[in-house]
C-alpha positions in Angstrom: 205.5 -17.7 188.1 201.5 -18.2 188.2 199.9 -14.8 190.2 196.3 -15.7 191.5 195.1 -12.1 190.3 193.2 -11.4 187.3 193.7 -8.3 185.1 190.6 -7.0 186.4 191.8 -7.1 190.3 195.0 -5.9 189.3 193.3 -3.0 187.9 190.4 -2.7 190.9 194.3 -1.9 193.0 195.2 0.7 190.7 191.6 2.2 190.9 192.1 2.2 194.8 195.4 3.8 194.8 194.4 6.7 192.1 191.1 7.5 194.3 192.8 7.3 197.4 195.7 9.7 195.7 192.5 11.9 194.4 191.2 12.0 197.6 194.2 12.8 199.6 195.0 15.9 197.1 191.2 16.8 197.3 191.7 16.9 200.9 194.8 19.2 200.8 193.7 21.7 198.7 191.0 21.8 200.7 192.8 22.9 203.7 195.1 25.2 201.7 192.0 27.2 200.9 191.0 27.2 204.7 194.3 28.1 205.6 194.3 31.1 203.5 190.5 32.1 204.0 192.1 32.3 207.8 195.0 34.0 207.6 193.0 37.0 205.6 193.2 35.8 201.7 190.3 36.4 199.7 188.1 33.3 199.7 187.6 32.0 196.5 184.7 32.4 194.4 182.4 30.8 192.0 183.8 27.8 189.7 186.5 27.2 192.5 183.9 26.2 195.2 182.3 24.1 193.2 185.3 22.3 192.2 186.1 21.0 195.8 183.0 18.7 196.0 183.2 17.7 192.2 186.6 16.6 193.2 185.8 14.8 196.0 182.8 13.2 194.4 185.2 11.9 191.6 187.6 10.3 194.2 185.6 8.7 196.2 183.6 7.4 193.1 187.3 6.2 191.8 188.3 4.2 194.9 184.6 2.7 195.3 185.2 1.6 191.7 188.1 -0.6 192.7 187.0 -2.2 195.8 184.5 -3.3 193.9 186.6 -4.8 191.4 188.4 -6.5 194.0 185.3 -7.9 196.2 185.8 -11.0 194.9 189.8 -11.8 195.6 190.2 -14.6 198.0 193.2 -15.7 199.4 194.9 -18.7 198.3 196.9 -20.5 195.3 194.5 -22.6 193.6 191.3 -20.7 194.2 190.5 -20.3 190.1 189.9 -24.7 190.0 
């Protein structure tokens, strides 16, 4: 069976699913730390809050990555003739 999808496209999709994954984790922890700055935990310090933008900065750079990769997929069978 003939797929209309490059290697490329196929790996913009698994670009979008790993930032989208990063970012949803990112997220997360985020609130976990919120949560427990809330409930009377000691907020953390130092390396740990600069982690949380570091992370989101690598996530959204990841899923930006693959929607670029896939800008160019359009629909149809014979679109490559």
């Amino acid at each position: 069976m003939k797929y209309n999808m490059r290697k490329h496209e196929h790996m913009g999709l698994l670009l979008i699913f790993i930032g989208a994954a990063w970012l949803g984790w990112t997220f997360y922890t985020t609130l976990l730390i919120v949560n427990g700055i809330s409930m009377g935990l000691p907020a953390p310090t130092g390396l740990r809050w600069a982690l949380i933008p570091i992370f989101y900065g690598l996530g959204a750079t990841i899923f930006m990555l693959g929607t670029i990769e896939i800008k160019e997929l359009l629909p149809g069978k014979n679109r490559y003739q």
